[in-house]
C-alpha positions in Angstrom: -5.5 -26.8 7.1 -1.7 -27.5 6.4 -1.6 -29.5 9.9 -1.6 -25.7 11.2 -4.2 -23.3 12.0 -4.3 -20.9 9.0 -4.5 -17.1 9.8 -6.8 -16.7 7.1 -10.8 -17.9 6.9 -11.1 -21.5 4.6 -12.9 -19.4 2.5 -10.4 -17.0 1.9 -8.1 -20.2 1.2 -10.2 -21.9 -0.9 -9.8 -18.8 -3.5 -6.0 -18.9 -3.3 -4.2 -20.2 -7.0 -0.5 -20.3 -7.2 1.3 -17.2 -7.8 3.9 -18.8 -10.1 1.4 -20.6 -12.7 -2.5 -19.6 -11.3 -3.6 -23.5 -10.5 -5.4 -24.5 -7.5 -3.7 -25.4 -3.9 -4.0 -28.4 -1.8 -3.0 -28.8 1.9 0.2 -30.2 2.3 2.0 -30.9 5.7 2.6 -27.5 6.7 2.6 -25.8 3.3 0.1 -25.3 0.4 1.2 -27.0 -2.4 0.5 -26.4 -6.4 -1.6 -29.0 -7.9 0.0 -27.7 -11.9 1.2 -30.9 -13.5 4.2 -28.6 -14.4 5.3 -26.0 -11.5 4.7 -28.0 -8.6 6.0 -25.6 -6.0 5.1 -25.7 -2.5 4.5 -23.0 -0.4 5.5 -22.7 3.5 3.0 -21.9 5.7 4.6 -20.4 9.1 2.8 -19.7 12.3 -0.2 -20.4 10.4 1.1 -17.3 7.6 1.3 -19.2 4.0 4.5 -17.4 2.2 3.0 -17.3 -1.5 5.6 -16.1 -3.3 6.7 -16.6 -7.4 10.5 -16.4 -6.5 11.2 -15.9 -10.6 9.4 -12.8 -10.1 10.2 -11.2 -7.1 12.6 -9.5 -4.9 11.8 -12.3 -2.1 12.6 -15.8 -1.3 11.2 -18.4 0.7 14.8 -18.8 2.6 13.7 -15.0 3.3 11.1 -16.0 6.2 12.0 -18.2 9.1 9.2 -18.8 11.9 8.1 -15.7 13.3 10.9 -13.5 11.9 12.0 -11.7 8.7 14.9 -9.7 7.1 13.0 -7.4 5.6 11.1 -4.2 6.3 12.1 -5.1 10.2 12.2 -2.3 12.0 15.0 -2.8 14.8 13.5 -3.1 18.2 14.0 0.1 20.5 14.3 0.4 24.2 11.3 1.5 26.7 12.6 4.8 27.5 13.8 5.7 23.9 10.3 4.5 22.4 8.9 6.8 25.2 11.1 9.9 23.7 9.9 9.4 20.9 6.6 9.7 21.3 7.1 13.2 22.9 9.3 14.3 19.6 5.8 15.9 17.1 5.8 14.5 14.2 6.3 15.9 10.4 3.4 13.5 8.8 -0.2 14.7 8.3 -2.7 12.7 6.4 -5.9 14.9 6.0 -7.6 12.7 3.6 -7.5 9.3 4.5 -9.9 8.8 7.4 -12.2 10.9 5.1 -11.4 8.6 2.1 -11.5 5.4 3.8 -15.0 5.9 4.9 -16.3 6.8 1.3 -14.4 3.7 0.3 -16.5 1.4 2.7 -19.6 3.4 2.2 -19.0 2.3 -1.7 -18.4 -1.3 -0.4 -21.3 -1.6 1.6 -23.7 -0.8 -1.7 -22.0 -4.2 -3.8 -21.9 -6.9 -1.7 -23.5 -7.5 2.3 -19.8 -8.2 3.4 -17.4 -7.1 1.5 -14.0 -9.1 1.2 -11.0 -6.8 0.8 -7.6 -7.5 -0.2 -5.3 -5.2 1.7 -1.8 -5.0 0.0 0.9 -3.8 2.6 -1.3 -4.7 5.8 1.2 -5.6 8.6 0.7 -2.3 9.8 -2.7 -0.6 10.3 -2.9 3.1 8.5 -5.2 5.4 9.7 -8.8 6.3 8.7 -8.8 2.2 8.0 -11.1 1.8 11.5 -13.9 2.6 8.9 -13.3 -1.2 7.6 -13.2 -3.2 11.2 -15.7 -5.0 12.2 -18.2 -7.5 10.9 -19.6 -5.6 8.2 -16.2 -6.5 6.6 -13.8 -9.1 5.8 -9.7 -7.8 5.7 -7.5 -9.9 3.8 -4.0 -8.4 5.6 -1.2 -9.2 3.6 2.9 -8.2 3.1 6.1 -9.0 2.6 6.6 -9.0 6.1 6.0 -10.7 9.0 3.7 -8.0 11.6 0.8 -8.1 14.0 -1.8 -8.0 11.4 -0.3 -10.2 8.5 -2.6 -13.1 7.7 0.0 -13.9 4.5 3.0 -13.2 2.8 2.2 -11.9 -0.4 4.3 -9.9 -3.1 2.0 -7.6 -5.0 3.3 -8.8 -8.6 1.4 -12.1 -8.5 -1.2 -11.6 -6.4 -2.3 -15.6 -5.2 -5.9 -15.3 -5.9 -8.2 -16.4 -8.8 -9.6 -14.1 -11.2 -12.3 -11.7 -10.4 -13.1 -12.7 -6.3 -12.5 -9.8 -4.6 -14.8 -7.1 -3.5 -12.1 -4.2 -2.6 -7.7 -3.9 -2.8 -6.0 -1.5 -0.8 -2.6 -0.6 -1.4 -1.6 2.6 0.9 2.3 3.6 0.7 2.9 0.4 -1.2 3.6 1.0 -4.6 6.8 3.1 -4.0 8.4 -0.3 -2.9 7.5 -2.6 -5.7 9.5 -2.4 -8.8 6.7 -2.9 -11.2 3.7 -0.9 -10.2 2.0 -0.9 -13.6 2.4 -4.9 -13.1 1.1 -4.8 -9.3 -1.8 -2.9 -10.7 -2.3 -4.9 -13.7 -2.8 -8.0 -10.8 -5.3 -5.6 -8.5 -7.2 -5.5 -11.5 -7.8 -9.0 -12.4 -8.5 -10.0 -8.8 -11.2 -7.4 -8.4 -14.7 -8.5 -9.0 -16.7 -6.9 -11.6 -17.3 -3.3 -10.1 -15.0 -4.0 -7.6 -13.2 -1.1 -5.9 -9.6 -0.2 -5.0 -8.2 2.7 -2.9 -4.2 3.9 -3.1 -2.3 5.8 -1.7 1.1 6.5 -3.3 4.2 9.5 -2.4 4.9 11.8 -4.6 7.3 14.5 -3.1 8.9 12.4 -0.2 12.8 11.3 0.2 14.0 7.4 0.1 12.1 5.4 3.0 12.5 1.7 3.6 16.2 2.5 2.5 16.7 0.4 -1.0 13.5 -1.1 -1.0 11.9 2.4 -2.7 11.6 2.9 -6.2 9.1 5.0 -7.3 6.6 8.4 -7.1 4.0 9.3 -8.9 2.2 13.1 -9.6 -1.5 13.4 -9.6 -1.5 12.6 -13.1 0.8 9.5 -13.5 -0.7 8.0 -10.3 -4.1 8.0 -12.0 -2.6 6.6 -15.5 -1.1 4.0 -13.7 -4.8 3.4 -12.6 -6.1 4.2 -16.6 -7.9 0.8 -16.5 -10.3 2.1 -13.2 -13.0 4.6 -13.5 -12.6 7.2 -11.5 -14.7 8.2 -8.2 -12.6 10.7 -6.9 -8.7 11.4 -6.4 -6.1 14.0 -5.4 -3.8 15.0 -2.7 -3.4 13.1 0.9 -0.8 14.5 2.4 0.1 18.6 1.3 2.7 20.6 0.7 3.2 21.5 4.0 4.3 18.0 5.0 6.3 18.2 2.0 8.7 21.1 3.2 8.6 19.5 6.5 10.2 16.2 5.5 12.6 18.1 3.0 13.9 20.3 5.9 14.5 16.9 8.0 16.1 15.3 4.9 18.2 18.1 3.9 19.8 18.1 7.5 20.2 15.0 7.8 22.0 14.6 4.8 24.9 16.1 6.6 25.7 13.3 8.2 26.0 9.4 8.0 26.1 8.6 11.6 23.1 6.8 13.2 23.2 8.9 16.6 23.9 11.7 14.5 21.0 11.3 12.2 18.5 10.8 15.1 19.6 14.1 16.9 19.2 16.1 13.1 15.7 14.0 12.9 14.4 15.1 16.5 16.0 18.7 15.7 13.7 18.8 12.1 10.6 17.7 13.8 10.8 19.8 17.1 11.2 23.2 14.5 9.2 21.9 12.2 6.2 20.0 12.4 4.0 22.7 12.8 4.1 23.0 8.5 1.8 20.2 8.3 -0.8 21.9 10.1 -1.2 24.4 6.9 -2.3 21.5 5.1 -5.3 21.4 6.7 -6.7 24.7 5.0 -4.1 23.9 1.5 -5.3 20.3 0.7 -7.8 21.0 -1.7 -6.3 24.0 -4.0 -4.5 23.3 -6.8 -1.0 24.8 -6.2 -1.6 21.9 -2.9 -1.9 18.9 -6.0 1.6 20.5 -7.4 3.1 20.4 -4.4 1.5 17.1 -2.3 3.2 15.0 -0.4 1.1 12.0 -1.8 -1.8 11.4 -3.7 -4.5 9.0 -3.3 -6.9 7.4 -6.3 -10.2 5.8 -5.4 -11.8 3.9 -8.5 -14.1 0.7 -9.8 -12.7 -1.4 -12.1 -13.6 -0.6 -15.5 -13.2 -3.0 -19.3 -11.8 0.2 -20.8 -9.0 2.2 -20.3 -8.6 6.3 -19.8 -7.0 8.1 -23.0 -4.1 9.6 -22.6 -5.4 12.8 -23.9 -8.3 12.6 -21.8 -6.0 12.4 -19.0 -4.2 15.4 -19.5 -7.6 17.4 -19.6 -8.3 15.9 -15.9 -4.9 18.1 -15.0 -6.0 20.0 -11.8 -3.4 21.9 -10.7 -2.1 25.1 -10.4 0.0 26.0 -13.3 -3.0 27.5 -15.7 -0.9 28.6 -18.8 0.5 24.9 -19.4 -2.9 23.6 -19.1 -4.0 21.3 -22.5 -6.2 22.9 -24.9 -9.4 21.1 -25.5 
């Protein structure tokens, strides 16, 4: 394909469309190119990754991506002893719920379709509990807006490059903070899905400015799951707890003294070596309410669904902690 070996199966590229007008693609040399009579835009395809971006609609251009490299969401490379060093500094991040989540997600998978394809949103890096979908019982889909290990194509989550209703499962874990338009990105999930098909997020709710200006957004319990008003619910709540919560607002709050980058680092080690021992009280808080008022994130797992949740039906499902501001039926 492309005069390139694609990263991604010939199945999986014969259901791309373009992202800018939705009409098929045909190989090109080394790019995919729109067969529209009007848009007509081609698409790159480096080191067998196709960049299928709509650059009217996104924070990302083409000029963005050069082979093997990128300018965003790079994380600068580090030295052997100070990546050792920091892998003795305990970290402040506990995710109870995902590997349990993650496992009730392919369980779910499993019962639709004898291998599941899944579109994973944010994939260059691998979260955990997501072992539960390796293997061949599967079929990943690893996509970003940046170039990593496991990125089979550059994909911004607004216009998601695949034809309507082909997908078995979407994942989009600690995604939706960094897109600008989350009811847009989940408006796209949507349409992709299959009939019945299934998507698993995990979004932050009480945690400080990662990814530096490339995060935008947090969600409570209750806004995450009206931004997911067109899914049926099969279960959602906290992921990470309170407990993280105060952990990474200690660290932020010292670090907030200062500007300097050696500075920062020796406040960041500091917060983690006093402090990372909060999480582990998530472990016995993540399922009581005061936890959902407090969490860290939240995670929604759901099957797409032709109607949408009320708005006063989602205030009932309020499942916190704070009784006396609780809706009356």
């Amino acid at each position: 394909m492309t005069g390139v070996k694609m990263k991604l199966s010939p199945e999986v590229v014969g259901l791309l469309v373009c992202p800018c007008c939705g009409s098929r693609l045909r190989d090109a040399e080394r790019s995919l190119a729109c067969t529209g009579s009007v848009c007509g835009v081609s698409f790159p395809v480096i080191d067998g990754i196709p960049v299928l971006l709509n650059e009217s609609n996104s924070l990302f251009r083409f000029s963005d991506f050069s082979a093997g490299t990128d300018t965003f969401y790079r994380k600068a490379s580090r030295g052997r002893i100070k990546r050792s060093l920091t892998r003795l500094i305990p970290d402040c991040s506990l995710n109870v719920k995902a590997a349990e989540n993650y496992k009730r997600l392919a369980d779910e998978l499993r019962k639709g379709a004898q291998t599941p394809r899944i579109l994973v949103l944010g994939g260059s890096v691998f979260n955990r509990g997501m072992e539960f979908l390796l293997g061949d019982a599967f079929e990943l889909i690893e996509t970003d807006v940046s170039f990593g290990t496991r990125t089979q194509a550059i994909v911004d989550g607004h216009n998601i490059p695949f034809e309507d209703n082909c997908l078995d499962g979407v994942v989009v874990h600690a995604v939706l903070e960094h897109v600008l338009d989350p009811v847009r990105c989940v408006s796209e999930i949507h349409r992709v899905l299959k009939p019945d098909g299934l998507v698993y997020a995990e979004t932050p709710f009480i945690q400080q400015v990662h990814a530096g200006p490339y995060d935008f957004t947090r969600f409570t319990h209750l806004g995450h799951r009206r931004l997911f008003r067109h899914f049926e619910e099969i279960d959602s709540g906290a992921a990470c707890g309170s407990g993280m919560a105060l952990a990474w607002s200690y660290r932020h709050f010292l670090t907030s003294f200062s500007t300097h980058p050696k500075v920062r680092s020796l406040l960041t080690a500091f917060a983690h070596l006093t402090a990372f021992w909060l999480k582990w009280f998530d472990r016995h808080l993540i399922d009581k309410p005061g936890c959902l008022d407090a969490a860290s994130g939240v995670y929604f797992l759901g099957r797409k669904s032709t109607t949408a949740l009320a708005d006063r039906d989602l205030i009932k499902g309020y499942r916190g902690a704070i009784a006396l501001l609780k809706p009356r039926a």
